[in-house]
C-alpha positions as CSV (number, residue, x, y, z in Angstrom):
1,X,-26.1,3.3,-27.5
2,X,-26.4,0.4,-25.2
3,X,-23.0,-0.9,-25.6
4,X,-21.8,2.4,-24.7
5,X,-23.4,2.1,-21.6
6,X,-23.1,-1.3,-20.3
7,X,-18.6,0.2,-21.2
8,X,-19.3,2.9,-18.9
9,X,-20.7,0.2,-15.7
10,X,-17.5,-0.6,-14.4
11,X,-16.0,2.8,-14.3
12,X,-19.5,4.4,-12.8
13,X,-19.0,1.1,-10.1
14,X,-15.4,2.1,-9.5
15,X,-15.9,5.8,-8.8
16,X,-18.8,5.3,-6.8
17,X,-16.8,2.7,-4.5
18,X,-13.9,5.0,-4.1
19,X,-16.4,8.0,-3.3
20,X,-18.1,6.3,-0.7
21,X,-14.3,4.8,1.1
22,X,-13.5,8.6,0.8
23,X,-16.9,9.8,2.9
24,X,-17.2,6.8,4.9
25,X,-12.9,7.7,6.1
26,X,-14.1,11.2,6.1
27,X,-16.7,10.6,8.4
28,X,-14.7,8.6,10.9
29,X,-11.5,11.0,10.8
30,X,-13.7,13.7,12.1
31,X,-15.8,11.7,14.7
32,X,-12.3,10.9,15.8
33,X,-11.0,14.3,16.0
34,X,-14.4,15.2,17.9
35,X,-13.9,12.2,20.3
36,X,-10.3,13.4,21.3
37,X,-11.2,16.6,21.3
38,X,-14.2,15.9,23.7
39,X,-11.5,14.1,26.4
40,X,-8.9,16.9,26.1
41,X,-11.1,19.6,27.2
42,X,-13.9,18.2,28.9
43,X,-12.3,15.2,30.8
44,X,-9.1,17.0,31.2
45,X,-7.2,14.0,29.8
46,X,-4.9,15.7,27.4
47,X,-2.3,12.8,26.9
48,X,-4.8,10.7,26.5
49,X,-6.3,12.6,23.8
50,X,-3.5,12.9,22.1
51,X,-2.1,9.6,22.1
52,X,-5.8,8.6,20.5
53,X,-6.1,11.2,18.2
54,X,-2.5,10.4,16.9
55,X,-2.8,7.1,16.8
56,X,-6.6,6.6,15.7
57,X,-5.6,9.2,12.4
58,X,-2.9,6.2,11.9
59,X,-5.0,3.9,12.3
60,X,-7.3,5.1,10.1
61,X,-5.2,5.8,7.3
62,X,-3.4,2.2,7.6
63,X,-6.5,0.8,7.8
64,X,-8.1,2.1,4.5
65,X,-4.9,1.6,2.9
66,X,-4.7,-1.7,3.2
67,X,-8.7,-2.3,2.8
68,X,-8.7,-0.7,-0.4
């Protein structure tokens, strides 16, 4: 019974890495969203917001992909 339980480590380790990238890139994605969000309508700097909500998702995505 311990065997099958020091099999199981590395495949509980690799799921719980890969869940927390997920929520960590969760997380960010939507503070970004917020943030952009935030400087569209209250600091009336639309482009801006766009350009950085654009490019920050981007970002984001390139930057877990290659991190992972």
């Amino acid at each position: 019974m311990a065997e099958a339980a020091q099999d199981d480590y590395p495949a509980h380790l690799a799921t719980y890495t890969a869940f927390n990238k997920l929520v960590t890139f969760g997380i960010l994605w939507i503070v970004l969203l917020l943030v952009s969000m935030a400087i569209g309508l209250v600091g009336h700097l639309s482009l801006l917001a766009l350009v950085m909500g654009v490019g920050g998702s981007v970002a984001l995505l390139i930057a877990f992909a290659i991190l992972s």
